[in-house]
N, C-alpha and C positions, 0 to 999 in steps of 0.2 A: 217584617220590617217595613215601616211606612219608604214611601218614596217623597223627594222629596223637590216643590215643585222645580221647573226649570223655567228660564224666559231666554230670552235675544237681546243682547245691545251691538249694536252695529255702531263703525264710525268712519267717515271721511277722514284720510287725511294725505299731507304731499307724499311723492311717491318716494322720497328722498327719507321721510320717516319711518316709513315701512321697511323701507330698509335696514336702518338702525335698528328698529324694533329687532326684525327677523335676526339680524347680524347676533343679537344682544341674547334673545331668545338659544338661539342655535348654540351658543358658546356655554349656557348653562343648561342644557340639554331637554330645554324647555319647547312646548307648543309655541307660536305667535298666542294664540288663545291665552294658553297659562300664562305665558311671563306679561302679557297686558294683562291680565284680571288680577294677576296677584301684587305687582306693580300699583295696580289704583288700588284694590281694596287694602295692602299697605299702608298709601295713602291718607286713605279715608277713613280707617281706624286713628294714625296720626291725627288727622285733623279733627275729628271726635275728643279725643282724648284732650290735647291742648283746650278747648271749646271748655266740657268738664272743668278742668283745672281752673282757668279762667272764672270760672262761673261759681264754683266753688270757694276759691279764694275771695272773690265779691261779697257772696252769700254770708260763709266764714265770717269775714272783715266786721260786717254789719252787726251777727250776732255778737261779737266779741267786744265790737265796741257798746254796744247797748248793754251788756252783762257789768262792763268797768263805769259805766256813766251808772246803771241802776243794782249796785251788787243787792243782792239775795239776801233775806233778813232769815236769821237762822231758826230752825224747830224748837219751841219752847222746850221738848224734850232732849235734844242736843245741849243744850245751855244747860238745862239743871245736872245731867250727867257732867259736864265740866267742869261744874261748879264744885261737885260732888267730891269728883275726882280729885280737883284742886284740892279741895280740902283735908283729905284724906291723904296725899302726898305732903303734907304741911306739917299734921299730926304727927305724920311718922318720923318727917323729921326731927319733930321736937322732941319726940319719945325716945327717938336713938343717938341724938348726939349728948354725951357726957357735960354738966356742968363744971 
């Protein structure tokens, strides 16, 4: 099994925070460590994701309005099959309703 790297983030903060952290940590029977790291990256999946969305709805928008301003002229071969089609639904109906 690979290992998989590790690093250190360290942070300042009042001592009135760490508190809360610890207090907050300790009631869900978390490390300081774990409930910080899982708290931000949380987080920072949330704010990815929103980010995506945004960016995709933009993207989205643009193509969709370019498809309705320049619709797609259809396969010469789609067209004669419909036409085909058309026809032959026409036929039959003429064939099978009684005069």
């Amino acid at each position: 099994m690979e290992a998989r790297a590790q690093s250190t983030l360290n942070a300042r903060l009042p001592l009135e925070t760490k508190r809360l952290l610890q207090s907050a940590a300790r009631l869900r029977g978390q490390s300081l460590s774990d409930f910080v790291l899982g708290a931000a990256y949380d987080q920072a999946v949330s704010t990815l994701r929103a980010y995506e969305i945004l960016e995709l709805s933009r993207r989205d928008s643009a193509l969709f309005a370019t498809a309705i301003a320049m619709p797609a002229t259809p396969l010469s071969e789609v067209t004669e099959r419909f036409v085909a089609a058309h026809i032959r639904a026409n036929v039959l109906r003429r064939t099978s309703i009684p005069d």
